[in-house]
N, C-alpha and C positions, 0 to 999 in steps of 0.2 A: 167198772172193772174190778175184778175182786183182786189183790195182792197178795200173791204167793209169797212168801218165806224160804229162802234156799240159806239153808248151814252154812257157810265158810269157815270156822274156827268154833272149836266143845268146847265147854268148860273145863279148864284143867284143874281146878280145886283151888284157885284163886282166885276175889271176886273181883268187878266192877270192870268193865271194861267200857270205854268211854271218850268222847270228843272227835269223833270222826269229822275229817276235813279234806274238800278233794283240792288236787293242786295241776289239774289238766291231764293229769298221766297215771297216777295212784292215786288209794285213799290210804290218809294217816290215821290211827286212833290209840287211844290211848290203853294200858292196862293197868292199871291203878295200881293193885296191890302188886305185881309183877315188876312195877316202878320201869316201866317199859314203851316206847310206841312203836306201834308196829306198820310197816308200811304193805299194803295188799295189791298187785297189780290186777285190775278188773278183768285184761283179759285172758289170763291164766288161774285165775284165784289164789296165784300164789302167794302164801302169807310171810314176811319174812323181821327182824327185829331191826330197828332203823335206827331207833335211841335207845341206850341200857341206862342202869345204874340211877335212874330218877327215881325223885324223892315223892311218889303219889301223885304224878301228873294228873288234872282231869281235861279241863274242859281244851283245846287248840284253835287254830284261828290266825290267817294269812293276812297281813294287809296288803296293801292294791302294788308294794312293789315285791311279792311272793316271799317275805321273809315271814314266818312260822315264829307264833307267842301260844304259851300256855300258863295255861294256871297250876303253880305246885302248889298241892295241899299240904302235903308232909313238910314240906320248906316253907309254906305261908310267905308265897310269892308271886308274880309275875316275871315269867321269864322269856327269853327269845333264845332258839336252837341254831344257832351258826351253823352255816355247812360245813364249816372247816372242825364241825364236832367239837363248840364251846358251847356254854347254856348258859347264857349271861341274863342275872339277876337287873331287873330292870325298875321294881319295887318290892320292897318287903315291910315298910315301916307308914305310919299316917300320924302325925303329930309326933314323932317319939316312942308309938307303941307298935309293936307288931301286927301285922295284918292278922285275919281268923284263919280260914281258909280259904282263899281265893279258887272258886268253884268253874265259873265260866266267863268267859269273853267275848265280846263283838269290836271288831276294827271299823270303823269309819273311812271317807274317802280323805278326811284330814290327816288321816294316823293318828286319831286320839283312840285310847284304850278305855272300851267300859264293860268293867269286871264285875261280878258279882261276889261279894265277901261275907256267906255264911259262915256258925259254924258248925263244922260236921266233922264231929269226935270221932267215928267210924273210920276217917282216914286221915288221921293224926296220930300221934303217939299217946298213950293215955296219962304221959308225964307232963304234955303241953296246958297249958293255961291261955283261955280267951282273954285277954288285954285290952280289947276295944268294947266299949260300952253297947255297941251298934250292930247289928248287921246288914249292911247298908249295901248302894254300888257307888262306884267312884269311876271316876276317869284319869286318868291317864294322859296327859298332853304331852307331845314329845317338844324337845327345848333346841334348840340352835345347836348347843353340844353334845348334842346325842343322849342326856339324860331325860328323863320325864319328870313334871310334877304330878303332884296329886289331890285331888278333890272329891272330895264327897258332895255324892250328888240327889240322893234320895235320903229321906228323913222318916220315912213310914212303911218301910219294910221287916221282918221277924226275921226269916230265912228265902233270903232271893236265890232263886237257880240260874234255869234258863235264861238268858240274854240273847238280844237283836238288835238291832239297826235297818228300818223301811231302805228299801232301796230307793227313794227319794233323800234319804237323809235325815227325813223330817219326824221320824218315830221310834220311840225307844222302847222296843217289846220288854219286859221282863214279868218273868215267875215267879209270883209269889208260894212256896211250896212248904210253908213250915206242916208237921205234922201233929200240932198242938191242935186237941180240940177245943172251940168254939175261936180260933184262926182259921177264915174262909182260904183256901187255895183259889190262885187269880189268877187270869192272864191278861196282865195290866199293860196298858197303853201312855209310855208319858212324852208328850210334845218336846222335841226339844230346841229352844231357843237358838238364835244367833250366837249369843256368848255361850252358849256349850250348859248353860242351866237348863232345868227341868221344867216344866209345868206340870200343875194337878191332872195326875192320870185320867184313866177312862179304866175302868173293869170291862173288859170284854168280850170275859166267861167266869164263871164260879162254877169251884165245886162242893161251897157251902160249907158252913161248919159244922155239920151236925156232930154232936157229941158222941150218940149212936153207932154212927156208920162213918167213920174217918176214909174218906174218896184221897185217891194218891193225885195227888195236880201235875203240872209239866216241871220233866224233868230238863231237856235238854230239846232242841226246837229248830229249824231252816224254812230257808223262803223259797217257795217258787215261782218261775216267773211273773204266775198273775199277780204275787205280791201276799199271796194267800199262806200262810205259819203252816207248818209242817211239824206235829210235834208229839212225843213221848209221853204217855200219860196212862195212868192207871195199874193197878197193881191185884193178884189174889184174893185180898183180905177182903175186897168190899166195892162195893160200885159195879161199873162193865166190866170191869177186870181189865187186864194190859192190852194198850190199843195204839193205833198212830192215830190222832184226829187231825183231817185239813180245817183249819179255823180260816173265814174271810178276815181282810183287815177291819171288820166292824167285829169280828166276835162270831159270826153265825157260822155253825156246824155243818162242814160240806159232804164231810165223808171220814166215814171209822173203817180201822182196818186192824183185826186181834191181830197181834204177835207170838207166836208162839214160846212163851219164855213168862215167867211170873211177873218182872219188872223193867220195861225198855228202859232205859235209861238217857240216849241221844241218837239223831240219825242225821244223816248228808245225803245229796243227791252226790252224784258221780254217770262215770262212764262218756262214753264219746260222743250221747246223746243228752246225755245230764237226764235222764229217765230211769234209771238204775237210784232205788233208795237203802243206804244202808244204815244198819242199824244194831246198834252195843245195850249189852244188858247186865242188869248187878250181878249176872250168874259168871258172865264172862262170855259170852256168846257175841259171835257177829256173823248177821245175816246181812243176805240181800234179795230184794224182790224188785221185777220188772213195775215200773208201774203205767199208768196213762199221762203223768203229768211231767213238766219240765221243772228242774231245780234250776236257780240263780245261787250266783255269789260272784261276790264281788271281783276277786280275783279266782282262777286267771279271768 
């Protein structure tokens, strides 16, 4: 089945739009530079402003009792959206130093949070300074009093994106996406342990380092039922150009579908069937297209 692309929101001269998340009823996402999220109801396409006044929100993510965390980039944080309209910081610091940019997030069925913490100048202040020697992911454990600690959990990542959690619990998808050449882009596979550690990944897919022709890796990524990554990849400059590819959980290539837009950036399933795929781009664009396949997620 081929996937159509339908409009819902043009670029208004602001970029990035990003971390789309459905919550049974709407989809949330985010607008970056607009320091915005916006909530869309599917079956009007009505787009409307949900959260203002944020500091470069990117990536969103419900855990299993529907409370809403993102990643602020321009605050170099992890925060949760209260209903009651508070946006409570919930880490900003890892040893004494300030986070980079905390980019995207995956919740667990424990409530542990694993963030991804590149960094990405483009949506910071250009007066900010990286502090941490790393660009790692961490986790997040929530504590008896309602705070979290924090841990660093991978040791051999440049610039991590995309984040996941296997719907068994047992796999920790992430992106490797740095755009340095001869840094291969990955979409790496890492087991993860009982106590909440990592194990040596699995590459799953590469898009190679060639020095030549720099391929844009996954940006932003969801599960569908059969367990199969759903994900944002490719850009203009080189390669297929901007595509959604379904990846199995070994890595093997199920199906590409272009986007119409230079760079996706993140997509969610949604809708009353979870078959409806939507999807945000650096331009500021959010589509959506019918597709053949069912999304999961965790919550609802």
């Amino acid at each position: 089945m081929s996937w159509k692309f339908e409009l819902l929101k043009k670029p208004d001269g602001l970029p990035i739009t990003e971390g789309p998340v459905w919550d049974g009823e709407h989809i949330y996402f985010t607008h970056i530079h607009a320091n915005t999220i916006f909530r869309c109801d599917p079956k009007t396409n009505a787009i409307t402003p949900w959260r203002t006044g944020l500091d470069r929100v990117n990536g969103l993510a419900f855990d299993a009792e529907g409370r809403l965390f993102g990643c602020c980039q321009g605050g170099r944080s992890v925060m949760r959206f209260d209903p009651d309209g508070k946006n409570v910081v919930i880490a900003d610091k890892f040893e004494g130093k300030r986070l980079n940019t905390p980019n995207d997030l995956a919740i667990d069925r424990k409530g542990r949070i694993w963030f991804t913490n590149p960094w990405n100048d483009g949506n910071v202040d250009k007066t900010e300074k990286q502090e941490l020697e790393d660009r790692s992911v961490y986790r997040l454990d929530p504590q008896k009093d309602g705070s979290y600690s924090i841990t660093r959990v991978v040791f051999d990542t440049t610039q991590p994106n995309g984040i996941l959690v296997s719907q068994d619990q047992s796999t920790l998808y992430v992106a490797e996406s740095s755009f340095t050449a001869g840094i291969a882009r990955e979409l790496r596979a890492y087991p993860i342990r009982d106590d909440g550690s990592l194990g040596p990944y699995k590459t799953l897919f590469t898009w190679g380092e060639d020095y030549r022709d720099i391929h844009r890796g996954i940006d932003g990524m969801t599960l569908d039922m059969e367990g199969n990554i759903v994900a944002t990849a490719g850009w203009e400059v080189a390669g297929a150009g901007p595509m959604i590819y379904v990846f199995s959980p070994t890595g093997r290539v199920l199906e590409t579908h272009p986007v119409p837009a230079i760079r996706p950036t993140n997509c969610c399933f949604g809708g009353p069937d979870m078959r409806t795929l939507f999807v945000t781009t650096t331009q500021g664009h959010f589509f959506r297209a019918e597709t053949d396949r069912t999304g999961w997620c965790m919550y609802p």
